[in-house]
N, C-alpha and C positions, 0 to 999 in steps of 0.2 A: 504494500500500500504506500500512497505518497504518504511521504513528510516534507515537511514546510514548517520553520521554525521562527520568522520572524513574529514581530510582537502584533498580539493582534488590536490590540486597540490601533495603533499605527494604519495595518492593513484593512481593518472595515473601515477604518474613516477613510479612507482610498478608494473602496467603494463606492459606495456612499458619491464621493464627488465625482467618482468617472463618471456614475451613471447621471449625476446632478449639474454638471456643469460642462458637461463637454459644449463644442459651439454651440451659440444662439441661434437661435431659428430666423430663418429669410424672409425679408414681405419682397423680394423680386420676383415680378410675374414672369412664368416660364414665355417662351417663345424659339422657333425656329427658323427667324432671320438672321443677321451680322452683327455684332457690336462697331462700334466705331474702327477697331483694330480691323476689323476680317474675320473674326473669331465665331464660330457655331456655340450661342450661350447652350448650356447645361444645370439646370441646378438639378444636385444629388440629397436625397433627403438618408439622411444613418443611422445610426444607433448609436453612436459616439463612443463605442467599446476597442480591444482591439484590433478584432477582425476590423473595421478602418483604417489601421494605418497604410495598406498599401494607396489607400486613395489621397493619402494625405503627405504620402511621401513623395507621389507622384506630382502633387500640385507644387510641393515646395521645390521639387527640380525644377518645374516650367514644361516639363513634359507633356502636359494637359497642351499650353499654347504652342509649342511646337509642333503637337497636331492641328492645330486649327482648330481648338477648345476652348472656352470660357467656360471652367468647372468654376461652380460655386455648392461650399458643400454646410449642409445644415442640420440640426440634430430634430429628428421626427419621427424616434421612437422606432418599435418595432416595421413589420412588415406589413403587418394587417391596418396601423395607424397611418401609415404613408401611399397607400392602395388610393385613398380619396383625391390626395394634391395632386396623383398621378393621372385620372379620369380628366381632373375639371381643369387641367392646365398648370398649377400651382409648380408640379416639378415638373423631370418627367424622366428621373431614374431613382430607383427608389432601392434600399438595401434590406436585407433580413432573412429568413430562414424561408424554405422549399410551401412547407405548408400551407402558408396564406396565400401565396401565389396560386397554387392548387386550388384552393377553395372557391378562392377569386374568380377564377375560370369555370369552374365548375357552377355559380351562379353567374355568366353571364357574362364575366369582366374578361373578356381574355388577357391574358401578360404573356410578356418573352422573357425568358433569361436574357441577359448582355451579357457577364462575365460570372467568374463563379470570384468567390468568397474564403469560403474554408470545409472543410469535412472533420470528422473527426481523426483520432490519433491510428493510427496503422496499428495498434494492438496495446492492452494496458502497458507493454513492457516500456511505449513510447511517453514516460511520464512528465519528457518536455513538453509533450504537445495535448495532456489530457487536461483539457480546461472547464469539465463537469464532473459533477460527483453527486452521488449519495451520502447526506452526510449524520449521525445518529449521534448523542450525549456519550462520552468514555464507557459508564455503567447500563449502557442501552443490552439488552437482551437479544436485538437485533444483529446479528451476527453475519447475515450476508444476505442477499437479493430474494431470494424463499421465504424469508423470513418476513420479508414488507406485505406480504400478504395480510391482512387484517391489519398492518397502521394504518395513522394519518399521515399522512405526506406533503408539503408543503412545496406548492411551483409557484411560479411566479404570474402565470396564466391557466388558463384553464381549457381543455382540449388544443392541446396543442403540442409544441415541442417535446415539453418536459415528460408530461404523462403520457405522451405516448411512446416514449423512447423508456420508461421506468416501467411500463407494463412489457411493453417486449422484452424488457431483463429480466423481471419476476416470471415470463413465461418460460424465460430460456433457461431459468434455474429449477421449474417445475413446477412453480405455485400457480394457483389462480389468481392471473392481472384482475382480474373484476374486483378482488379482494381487497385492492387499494383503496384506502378512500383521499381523495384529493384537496387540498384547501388552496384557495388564493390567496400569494402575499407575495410582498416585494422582496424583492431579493436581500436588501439592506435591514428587510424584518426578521430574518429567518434562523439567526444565530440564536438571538435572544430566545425565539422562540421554540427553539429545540433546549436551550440549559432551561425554559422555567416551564418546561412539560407540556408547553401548548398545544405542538404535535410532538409525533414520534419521530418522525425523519425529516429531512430539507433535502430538496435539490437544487444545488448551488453550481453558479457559472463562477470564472475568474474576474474579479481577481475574490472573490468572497468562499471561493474552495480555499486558496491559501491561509485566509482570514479564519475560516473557519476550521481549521488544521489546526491554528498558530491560538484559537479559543479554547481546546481540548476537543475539540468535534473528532469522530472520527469515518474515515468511507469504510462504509460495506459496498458498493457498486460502481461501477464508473457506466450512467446506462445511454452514454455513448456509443462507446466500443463496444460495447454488451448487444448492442441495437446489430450492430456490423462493425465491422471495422472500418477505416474512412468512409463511415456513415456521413450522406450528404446535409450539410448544415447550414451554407450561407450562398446566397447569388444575390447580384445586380440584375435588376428587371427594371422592365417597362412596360406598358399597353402595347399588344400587338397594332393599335392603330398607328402610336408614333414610330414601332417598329420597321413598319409598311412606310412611313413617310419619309422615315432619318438614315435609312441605312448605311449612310455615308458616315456622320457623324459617330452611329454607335459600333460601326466596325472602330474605328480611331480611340472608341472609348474604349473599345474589349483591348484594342493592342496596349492601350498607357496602362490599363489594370494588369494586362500579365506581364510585361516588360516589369511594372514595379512590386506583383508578388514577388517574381523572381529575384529581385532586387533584395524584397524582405526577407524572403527564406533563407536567401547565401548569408542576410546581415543581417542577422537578430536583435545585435547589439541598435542598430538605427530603428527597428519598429520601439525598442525599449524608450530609445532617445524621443523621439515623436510622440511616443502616446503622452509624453511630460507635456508637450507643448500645446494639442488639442484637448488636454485634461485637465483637473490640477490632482492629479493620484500624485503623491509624495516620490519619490526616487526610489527609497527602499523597495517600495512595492511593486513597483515598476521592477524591480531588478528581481522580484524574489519570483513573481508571479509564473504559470507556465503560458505558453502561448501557443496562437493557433495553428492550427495545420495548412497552411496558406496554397493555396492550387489554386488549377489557370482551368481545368475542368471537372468533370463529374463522371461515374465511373455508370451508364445506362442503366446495370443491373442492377445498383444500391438505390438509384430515383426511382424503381419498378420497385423496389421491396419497401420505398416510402409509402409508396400509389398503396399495397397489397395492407402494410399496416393501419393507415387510414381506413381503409375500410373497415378492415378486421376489428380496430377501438372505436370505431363509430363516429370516428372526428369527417368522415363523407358518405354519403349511400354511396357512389361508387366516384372512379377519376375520370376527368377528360382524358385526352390524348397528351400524352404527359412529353414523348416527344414534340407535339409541336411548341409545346414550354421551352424546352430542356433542349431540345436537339442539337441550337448551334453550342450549348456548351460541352457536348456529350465529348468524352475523348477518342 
């Protein structure tokens, strides 16, 4: 299991402000004409976490304007929150996890991938790169993923990511998913609420896995990897309408996004350096934390085992055609 030993008052207050202060939000209305420069504007709505730094490495090179970009990048929450600015114009690249995109299309809203994001870690053994957990009190009885059966579980949403990636670990370990019972809360609530018995488990992202290591928490699951291994996790999307209109622009986007994952992956130390300056997460934390598994695409078969688990937890009657989402990032 990981250890992570720095202090955690330190590291939830790191928290706490990634998810609290990363960039302000934008009132520039999107558009797909010129700026005075020549430039094709962009605004990118995010999550403000680290899966963004390659977009933010990319802008502080100039890489963006050496394609012919005007990125502007703004914080608007998950996937399913930034689905709207993308419909009525407000952005019209939006970041976050497979799921909402899925659901989106399947009522109606079609989206495209543009680039991919992150997956999970190639196996627990990769515990640079596992930035989720299960996390239980020292003296929890809970012992390992079987066991989550009959707790309460604490996500930060509700049919979505979390629970459905922690039911397919409880199934992979033999118990019945259904057994779980699920609570909403914030991520930055979720310490507290496992030491004063509120629920029995937490699923935690980074950097509040490390926090909550560094509190005496401890994992029983990582229900990433558990899910698959580089289980699909994060894309850039858009409406297949802008899709059909921009493809100039967003082929130019997909190239500065892999150009500057690759950037990230070979230099760890600079996404560490960056998240300081789109954050105010303290340094320690920044250095202690693990980070993502950063990729340029999506492996078809683990988008198809997303499609098959949605059904199966009930988070879709069934999927669209998940290639025409996914295809141009497929590898």
């Amino acid at each position: 299991m990981i250890n992570r030993s720095k202090s955690a008052s330190v590291l939830l207050a790191a928290g706490v402000l990634l998810l609290g202060t990363a960039c302000g939000s934008s009132d520039r209305e999107g558009g797909q004409g010129e700026t005075d420069d020549g430039l094709t504007p962009l605004s990118v709505g995010v999550t403000g976490l680290t899966t963004d730094a390659p977009l933010y490495i990319a802008q502080k090179m100039g890489w963006f304007e050496d394609a012919g970009l005007d990125v502007e990048i703004d914080t608007a929450g998950g996937a399913a929150s930034v689905i709207p600015s993308l419909v009525n114009g407000e952005r019209q690249i939006g970041a976050g996890n497979l799921i909402s995109t899925i659901q989106a299309t399947a009522q109606g809203i079609p989206m495209k991938a543009v680039a991919v994001q992150n997956v999970a870690a190639a196996s627990e053994a990769d515990t640079e790169h596992i930035t989720s957990a299960i996390l239980v009190p020292a003296d929890s009885p809970i012992q390992n993923a079987a066991d989550l059966a009959g707790a309460t579980v604490a996500v930060n949403a509700l049919n979505s990511l979390g629970d459905l990636t922690i039911k397919a670990t409880v199934e992979a370990a033999g118990a019945d998913p259904d057994g779980v019972e699920f609570i909403e809360m914030g991520f930055p609530d979720m310490i507290a609420a496992a030491d004063t018995g509120r629920v029995e488990a937490v699923w935690e992202v980074e950097p509040f896995v490390t926090a909550g290591l560094a509190a005496g928490l401890r994992a029983v699951a990582y229900n990433f990897e558990a899910a698959a291994p580089e289980f699909p996790i994060g894309t850039y999307f858009t409406t297949e309408d802008f899709a059909a209109e921009n493809p100039e622009a967003l082929e130019s986007f997909r190239s500065v996004i892999d150009r500057a994952t690759e950037y990230a992956t070979e230099n760890p130390d600079a996404v560490r350096e960056i998240v300081l300056e789109y954050t105010q997460i303290p340094p320690a934390a920044a250095e202690q934390m693990a980070l993502p598994n950063l990729v340029t695409s999506l492996d078809e078969e683990k988008v198809e085992l997303l499609g098959e688990l949605m059904v199966r937890y009930g988070l879709a009657d069934e999927v669209p055609d998940l290639a025409a989402i996914f295809g141009d990032v497929y590898a």
